[in-house]
C-alpha positions as CSV (number, residue, x, y, z in Angstrom):
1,X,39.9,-5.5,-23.0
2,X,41.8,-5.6,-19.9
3,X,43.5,-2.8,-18.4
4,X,47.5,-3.1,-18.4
5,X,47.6,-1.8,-15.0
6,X,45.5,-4.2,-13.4
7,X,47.8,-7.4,-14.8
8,X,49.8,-7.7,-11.7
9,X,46.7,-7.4,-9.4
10,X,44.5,-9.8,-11.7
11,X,47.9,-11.8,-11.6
12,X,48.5,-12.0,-7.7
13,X,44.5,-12.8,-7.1
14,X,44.5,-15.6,-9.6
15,X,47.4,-17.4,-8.9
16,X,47.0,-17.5,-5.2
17,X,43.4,-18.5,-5.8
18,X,44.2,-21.4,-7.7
19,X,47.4,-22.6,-5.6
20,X,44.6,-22.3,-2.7
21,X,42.3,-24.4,-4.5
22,X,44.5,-27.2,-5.6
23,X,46.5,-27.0,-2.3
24,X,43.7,-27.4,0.4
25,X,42.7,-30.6,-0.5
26,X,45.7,-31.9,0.2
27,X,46.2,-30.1,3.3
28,X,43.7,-32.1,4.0
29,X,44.6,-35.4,3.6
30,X,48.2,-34.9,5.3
31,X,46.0,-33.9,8.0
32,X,43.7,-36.4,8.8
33,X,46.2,-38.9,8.1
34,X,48.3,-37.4,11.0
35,X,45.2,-36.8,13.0
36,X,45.5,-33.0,13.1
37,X,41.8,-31.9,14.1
38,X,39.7,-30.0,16.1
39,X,37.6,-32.1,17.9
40,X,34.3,-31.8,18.6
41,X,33.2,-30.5,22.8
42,X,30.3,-29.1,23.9
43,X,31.5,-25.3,23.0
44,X,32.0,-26.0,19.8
45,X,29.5,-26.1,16.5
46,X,30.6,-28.9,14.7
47,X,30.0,-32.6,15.4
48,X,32.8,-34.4,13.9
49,X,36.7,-34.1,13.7
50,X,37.6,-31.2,11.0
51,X,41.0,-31.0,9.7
52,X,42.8,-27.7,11.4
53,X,45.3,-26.8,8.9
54,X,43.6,-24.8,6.6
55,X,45.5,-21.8,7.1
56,X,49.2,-23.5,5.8
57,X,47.0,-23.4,2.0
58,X,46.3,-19.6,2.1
59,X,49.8,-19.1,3.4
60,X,51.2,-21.0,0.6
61,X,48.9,-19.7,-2.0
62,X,49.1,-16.0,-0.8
63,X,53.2,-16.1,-0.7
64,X,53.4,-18.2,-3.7
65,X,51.5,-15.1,-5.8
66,X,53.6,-12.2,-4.3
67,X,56.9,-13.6,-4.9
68,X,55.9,-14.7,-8.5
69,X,55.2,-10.9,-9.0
70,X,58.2,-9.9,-7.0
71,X,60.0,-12.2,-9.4
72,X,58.5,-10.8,-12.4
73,X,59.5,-7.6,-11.3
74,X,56.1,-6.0,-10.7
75,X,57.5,-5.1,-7.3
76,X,60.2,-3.7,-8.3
77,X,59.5,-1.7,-11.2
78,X,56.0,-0.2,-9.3
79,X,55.8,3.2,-8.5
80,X,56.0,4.5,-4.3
81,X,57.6,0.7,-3.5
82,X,58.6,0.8,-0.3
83,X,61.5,-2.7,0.7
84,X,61.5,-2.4,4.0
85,X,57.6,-1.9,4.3
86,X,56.8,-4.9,2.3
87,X,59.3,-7.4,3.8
88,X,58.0,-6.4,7.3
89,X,54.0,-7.0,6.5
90,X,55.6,-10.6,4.5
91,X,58.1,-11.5,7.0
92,X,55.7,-11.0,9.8
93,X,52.7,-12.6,8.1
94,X,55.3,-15.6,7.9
95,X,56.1,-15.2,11.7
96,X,52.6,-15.0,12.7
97,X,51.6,-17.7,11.0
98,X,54.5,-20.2,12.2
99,X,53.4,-19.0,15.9
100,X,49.6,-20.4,14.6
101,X,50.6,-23.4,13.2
102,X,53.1,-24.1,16.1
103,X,50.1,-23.5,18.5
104,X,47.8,-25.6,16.3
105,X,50.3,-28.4,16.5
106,X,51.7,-28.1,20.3
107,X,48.7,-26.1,21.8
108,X,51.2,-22.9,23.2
109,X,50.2,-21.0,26.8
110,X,48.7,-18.3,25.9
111,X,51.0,-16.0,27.7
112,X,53.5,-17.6,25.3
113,X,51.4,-16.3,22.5
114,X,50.8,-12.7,23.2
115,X,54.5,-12.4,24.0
116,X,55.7,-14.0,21.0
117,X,52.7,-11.5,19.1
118,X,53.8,-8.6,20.3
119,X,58.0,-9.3,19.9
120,X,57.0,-9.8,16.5
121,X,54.7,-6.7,16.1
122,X,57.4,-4.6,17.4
123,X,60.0,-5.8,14.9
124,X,57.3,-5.3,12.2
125,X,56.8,-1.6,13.6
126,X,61.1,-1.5,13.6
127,X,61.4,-2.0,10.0
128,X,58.2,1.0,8.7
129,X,55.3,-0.6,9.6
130,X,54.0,1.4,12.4
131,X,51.4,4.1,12.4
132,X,53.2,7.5,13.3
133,X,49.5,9.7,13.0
134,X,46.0,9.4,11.9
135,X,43.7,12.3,10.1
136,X,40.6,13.5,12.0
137,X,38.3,15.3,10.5
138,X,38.0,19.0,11.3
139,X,41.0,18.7,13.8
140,X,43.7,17.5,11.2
141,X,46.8,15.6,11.6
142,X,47.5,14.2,15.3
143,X,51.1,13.1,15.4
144,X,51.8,9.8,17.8
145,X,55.0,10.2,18.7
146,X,56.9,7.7,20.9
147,X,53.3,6.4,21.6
148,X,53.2,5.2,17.8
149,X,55.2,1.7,19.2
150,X,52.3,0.4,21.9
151,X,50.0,1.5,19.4
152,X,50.7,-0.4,16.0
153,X,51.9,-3.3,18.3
154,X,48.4,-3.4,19.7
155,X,47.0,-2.8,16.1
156,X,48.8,-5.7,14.8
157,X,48.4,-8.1,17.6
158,X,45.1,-7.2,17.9
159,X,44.1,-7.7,14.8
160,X,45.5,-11.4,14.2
161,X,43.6,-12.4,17.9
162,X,40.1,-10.7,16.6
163,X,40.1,-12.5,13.2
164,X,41.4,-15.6,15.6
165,X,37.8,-15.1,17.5
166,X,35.7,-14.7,14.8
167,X,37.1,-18.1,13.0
168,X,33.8,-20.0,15.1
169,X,31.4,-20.5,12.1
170,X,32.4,-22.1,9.1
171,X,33.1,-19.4,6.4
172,X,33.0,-16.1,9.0
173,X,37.1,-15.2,9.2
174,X,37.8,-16.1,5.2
175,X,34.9,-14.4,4.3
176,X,35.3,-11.2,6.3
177,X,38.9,-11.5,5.8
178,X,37.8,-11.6,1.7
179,X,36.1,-8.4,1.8
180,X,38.4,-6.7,3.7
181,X,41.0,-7.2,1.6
182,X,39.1,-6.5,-1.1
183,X,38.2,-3.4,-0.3
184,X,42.1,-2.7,1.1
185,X,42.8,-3.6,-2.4
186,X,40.5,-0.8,-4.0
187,X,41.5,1.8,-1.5
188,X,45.2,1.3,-2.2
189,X,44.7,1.8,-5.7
190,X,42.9,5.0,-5.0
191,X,45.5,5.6,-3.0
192,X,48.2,4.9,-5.5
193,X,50.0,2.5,-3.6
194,X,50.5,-0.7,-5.9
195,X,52.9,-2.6,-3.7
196,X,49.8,-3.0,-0.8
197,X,47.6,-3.5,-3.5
198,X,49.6,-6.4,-4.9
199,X,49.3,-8.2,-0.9
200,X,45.9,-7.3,-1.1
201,X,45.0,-8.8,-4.1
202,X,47.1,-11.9,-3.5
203,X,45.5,-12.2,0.4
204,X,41.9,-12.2,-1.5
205,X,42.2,-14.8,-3.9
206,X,43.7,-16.9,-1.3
207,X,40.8,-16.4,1.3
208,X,37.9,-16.7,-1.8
209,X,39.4,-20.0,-3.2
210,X,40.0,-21.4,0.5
211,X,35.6,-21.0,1.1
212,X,35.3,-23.7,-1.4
213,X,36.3,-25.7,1.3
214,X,35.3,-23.9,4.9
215,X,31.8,-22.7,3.9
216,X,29.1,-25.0,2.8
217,X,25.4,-24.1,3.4
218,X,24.3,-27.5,2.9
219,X,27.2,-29.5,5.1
220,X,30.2,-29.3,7.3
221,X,32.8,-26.9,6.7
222,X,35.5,-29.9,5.2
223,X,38.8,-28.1,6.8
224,X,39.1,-24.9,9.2
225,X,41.8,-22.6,8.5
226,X,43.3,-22.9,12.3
227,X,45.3,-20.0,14.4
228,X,48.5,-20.5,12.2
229,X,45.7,-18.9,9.0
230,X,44.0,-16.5,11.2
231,X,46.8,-15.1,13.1
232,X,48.1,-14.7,9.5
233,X,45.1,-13.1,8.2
234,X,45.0,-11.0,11.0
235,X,48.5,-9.4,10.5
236,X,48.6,-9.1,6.7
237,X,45.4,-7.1,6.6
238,X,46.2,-5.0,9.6
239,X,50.1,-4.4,8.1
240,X,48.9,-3.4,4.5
241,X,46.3,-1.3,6.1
């Protein structure tokens, strides 16, 4: 018999995992219909045109799952929820992944970028999500102090560029990005905090279902997931961590 507690998490993996599913496919066709690929060059692995837009299906599908259990009240009613917290990793997530998609469509400077990255790092670390001190063992705790801004801003915006650069092989950024959530998800309910666990439950699902599609041993990936899903991978998983 299933657990009570682990209904919302069950809940938020699920139903991203099958809005992902259904979703991506038709991601798909709006994209090559519009001619939205990545085309094939000499530094890249694949041989035809690959739709780019992946990443607008995990966005949908992740989002669609946390404010169905933020509408149930799961949120809400959890214990150690933090409003401002949460807003600023789903708010940002949403920022980062309009700057993807905007750069996926419009092909942005990249000075552009990292400024845009790092304005909206900051007003992520403005609303709680920052990292004010880390744990090292046999020293203790070592505050940051004002140094905590550069620091999650670079955590953050690092983050969403690093699972950018690993999105080269078909599967390699959803699948990471799978078990890292994954095991965010186990740690945070270790930790007892349900409201990260939710994200990270919902962030999994999404990336699982969306392999269907990117990773196929036998063929061609069918869609990549694009900046606009890796710079949102990136932040989500570096925010609820």
């Amino acid at each position: 018999m299933l657990h009570q507690d682990a209904v919302p998490y069950l809940f938020a993996f699920t139903a991203s995992a099958l809005i992902v599913w259904c979703s991506t496919p038709i991601i798909r066709k709006i994209g090559l219909k519009a001619g939205l690929t990545d085309k094939p060059n000499a530094r890249k692995m694949h041989t035809v045109p690959v739709v780019r837009l992946g990443g607008v299906s995990i966005f949908l599908g992740t989002l669609s799952a946390l404010l169905l259990a933020w509408w149930i009240g799961w949120f809400g009613v959890l214990p150690t929820f933090k409003e401002y917290e949460v807003w600023g990793v789903t708010i940002g997530g949403a920022a980062f992944f309009l700057l993807g998609l905007i750069d996926d469509l419009y092909d942005l400077p990249a000075l552009g970028r990292l400024i845009a990255q790092l304005a909206i790092a900051a007003a992520a670390w403005r609303v709680g999500v920052r990292i004010d001190f880390i744990s090292i063992p046999f020293i203790g705790i070592v505050k940051f102090g004002v140094f905590s801004l550069p620091i999650t801003i670079t955590w953050l915006a690092g983050m969403a560029n690093a699972v950018n650069w690993i999105d080269g092989l078909d599967g390699l950024a959803a699948g990471v990005s799978t078990i890292a959530a994954a095991v965010i998800l186990v740690t945070s309910l270790f930790m007892k905090q349900p409201a990260a666990a939710l994200i990270a439950a919902a962030l999994a699902g999404g990336c699982l279902a969306f392999l269907r599609y990117n990773f196929k041993p036998s063929s061609p990936a069918e869609i990549f997931m694009g900046d606009g899903g890796a710079y949102y991978l990136g932040f989500t998983l570096a925010g609820v961590s």
